[in-house]
N, C-alpha and C positions, 0 to 999 in steps of 0.2 A: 557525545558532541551534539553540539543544539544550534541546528542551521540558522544560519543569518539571515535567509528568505523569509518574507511575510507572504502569506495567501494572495497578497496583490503581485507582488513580485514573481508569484508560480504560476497566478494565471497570465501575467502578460506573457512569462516564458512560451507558455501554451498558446498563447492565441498569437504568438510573435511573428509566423508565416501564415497569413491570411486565407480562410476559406471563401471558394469564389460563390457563385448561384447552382453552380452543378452538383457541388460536393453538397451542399445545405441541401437539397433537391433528393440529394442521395439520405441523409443524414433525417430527413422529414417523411422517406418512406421506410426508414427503418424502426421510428417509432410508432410509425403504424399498424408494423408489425410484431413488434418487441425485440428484436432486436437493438442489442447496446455494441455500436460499432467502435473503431479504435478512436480515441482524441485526437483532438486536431494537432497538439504536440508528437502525439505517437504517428499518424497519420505524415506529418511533416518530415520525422524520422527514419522512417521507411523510401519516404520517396529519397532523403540521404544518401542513405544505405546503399539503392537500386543506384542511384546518379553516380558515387563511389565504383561501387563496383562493374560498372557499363554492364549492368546485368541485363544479357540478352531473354534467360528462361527465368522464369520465377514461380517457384508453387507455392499457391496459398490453401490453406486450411479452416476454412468457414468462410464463404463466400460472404455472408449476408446480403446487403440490397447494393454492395459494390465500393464503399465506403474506402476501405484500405484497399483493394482493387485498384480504385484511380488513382490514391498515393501511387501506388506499386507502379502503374502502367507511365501516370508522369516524372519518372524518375528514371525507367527503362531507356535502354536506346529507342530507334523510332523502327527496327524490325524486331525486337522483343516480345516476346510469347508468352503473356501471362496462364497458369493453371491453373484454376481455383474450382476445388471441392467444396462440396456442401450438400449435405442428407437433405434438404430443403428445396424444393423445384421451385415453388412460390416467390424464395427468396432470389433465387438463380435470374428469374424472368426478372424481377426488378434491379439486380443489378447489371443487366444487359440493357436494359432501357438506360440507365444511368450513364453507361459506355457508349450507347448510341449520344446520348447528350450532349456529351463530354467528345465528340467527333471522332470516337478512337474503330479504327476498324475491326470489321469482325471478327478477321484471322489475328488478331492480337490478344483477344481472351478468349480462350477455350473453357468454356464451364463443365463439368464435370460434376454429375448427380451420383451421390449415394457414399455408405457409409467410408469416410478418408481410410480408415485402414484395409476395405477392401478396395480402394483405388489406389493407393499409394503405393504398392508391391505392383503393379501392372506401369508404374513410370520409369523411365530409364536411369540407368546408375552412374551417379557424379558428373551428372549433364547440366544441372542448376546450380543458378551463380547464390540463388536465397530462397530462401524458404519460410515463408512467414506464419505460425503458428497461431490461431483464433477462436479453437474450437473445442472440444469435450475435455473439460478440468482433467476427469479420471485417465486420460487416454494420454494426455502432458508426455508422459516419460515413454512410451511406443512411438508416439509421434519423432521423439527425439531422434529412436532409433534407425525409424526411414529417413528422417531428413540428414543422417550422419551416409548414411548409403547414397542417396538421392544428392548430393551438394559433392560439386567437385573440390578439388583442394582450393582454400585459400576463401570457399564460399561460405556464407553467411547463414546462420539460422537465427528467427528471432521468432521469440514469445510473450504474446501479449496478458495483460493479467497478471502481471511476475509477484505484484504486491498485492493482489487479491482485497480491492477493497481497506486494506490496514491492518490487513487477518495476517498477514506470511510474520511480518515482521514480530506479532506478538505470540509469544510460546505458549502461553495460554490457550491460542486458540487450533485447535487440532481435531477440529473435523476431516470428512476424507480428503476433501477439494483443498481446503488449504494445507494438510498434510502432504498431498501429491504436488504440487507447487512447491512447497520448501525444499523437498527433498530433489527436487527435479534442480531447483538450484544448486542444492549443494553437489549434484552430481557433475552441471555442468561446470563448477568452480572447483572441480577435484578431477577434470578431465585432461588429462595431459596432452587430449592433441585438438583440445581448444583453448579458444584466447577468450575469456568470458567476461562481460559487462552487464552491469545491474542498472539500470535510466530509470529515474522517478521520474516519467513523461508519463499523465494519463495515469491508467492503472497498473502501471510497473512495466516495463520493454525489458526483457532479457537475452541480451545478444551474445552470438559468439561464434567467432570465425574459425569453421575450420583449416588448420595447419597441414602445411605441405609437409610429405613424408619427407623423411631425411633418407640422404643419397647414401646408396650401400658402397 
């Protein structure tokens, strides 16, 4: 099937909820550092997401200079506790400057240094409403694993990068990164106690809401 979208018509999709002077601010000290943060489509999405589900706690996985952070935190309610890991101290400081910009108070993002999978077993179980996924390609499918422990029922995990650049979709291409991305989808599209969605926003969003156990 050959989408009726033209590249104009994807980027207006993209740019169709507006970035203000903070998120560019956020988005300008991320290039300074090399960090590629989420798009302003995906970014938009997120804050959806969090606004849907009145998500009080949220963990994110790669902080960078704060970028999908302020998505996350302007879509939370207004006592919502963002979590965001990142191996990165450097990056951590710029996205707390970003949060300070953006008027968001301290006790709303809690940063959190050092590698996610030794932080992420130390967080509490089915207390987050979403868990937004950013960070080490190879690590994709363990990630899944705590954020399936980590999200209460009915809560939300999403992965950015789902389309890896235009590598997932072509079978040709089967390096490790985009091997682990494919299969990470077809795992969660073969998950019986997930609802899974594939978003061409940015470089691929793959979401999917954990389901409430069925009553014994």
């Amino acid at each position: 099937m050959t989408s009726p979208l033209s590249a104009a018509s994807w980027t207006y999709a993209e740019e169709f909820v507006a970035e203000d002077e903070v998120l560019a601010a956020a988005r300008a000290r991320a290039d300074e550092v090399g960090v590629v943060p989420i798009s302003p489509g995906g970014g938009a999405t997120l804050r959806f997401l969090a606004s849907l589900l009145d998500a009080r706690a949220v963990v994110e996985i790669g902080t960078g200079t704060g970028v999908s952070g302020l998505w996350l935190l302007r879509g939370m309610r207004a006592d919502g506790v963002l979590t965001t890991v990142d191996i990165e101290t450097e990056h951590q400081r710029l996205a707390r400057k970003s949060y300070t910009e953006a008027g968001i108070p301290t006790q709303r993002a809690r940063t959190i240094a050092g590698a996610a999978l030794d932080v992420l077993p130390r967080l509490t179980d089915a207390h987050y409403d979403l868990v937004f996924v950013d960070g080490d390609k190879a690590e994709y499918a363990d990630y899944l694993t705590e954020a399936l422990r980590l999200l209460r029922p009915g809560g939300v995990v999403a992965f950015d990068n789902a389309l890896w650049h235009d590598r997932v979709a072509d079978p040709a291409q089967r390096d490790d990164e985009t091997s682990t991305i494919r299969d990470l989808g077809r795992t969660i599209a073969g998950h019986d106690g997930l609802v899974p969605l594939l978003l061409p926003v940015g470089d691929g969003l793959l979401v999917a809401k954990k389901e409430w156990a069925p009553e014994v």
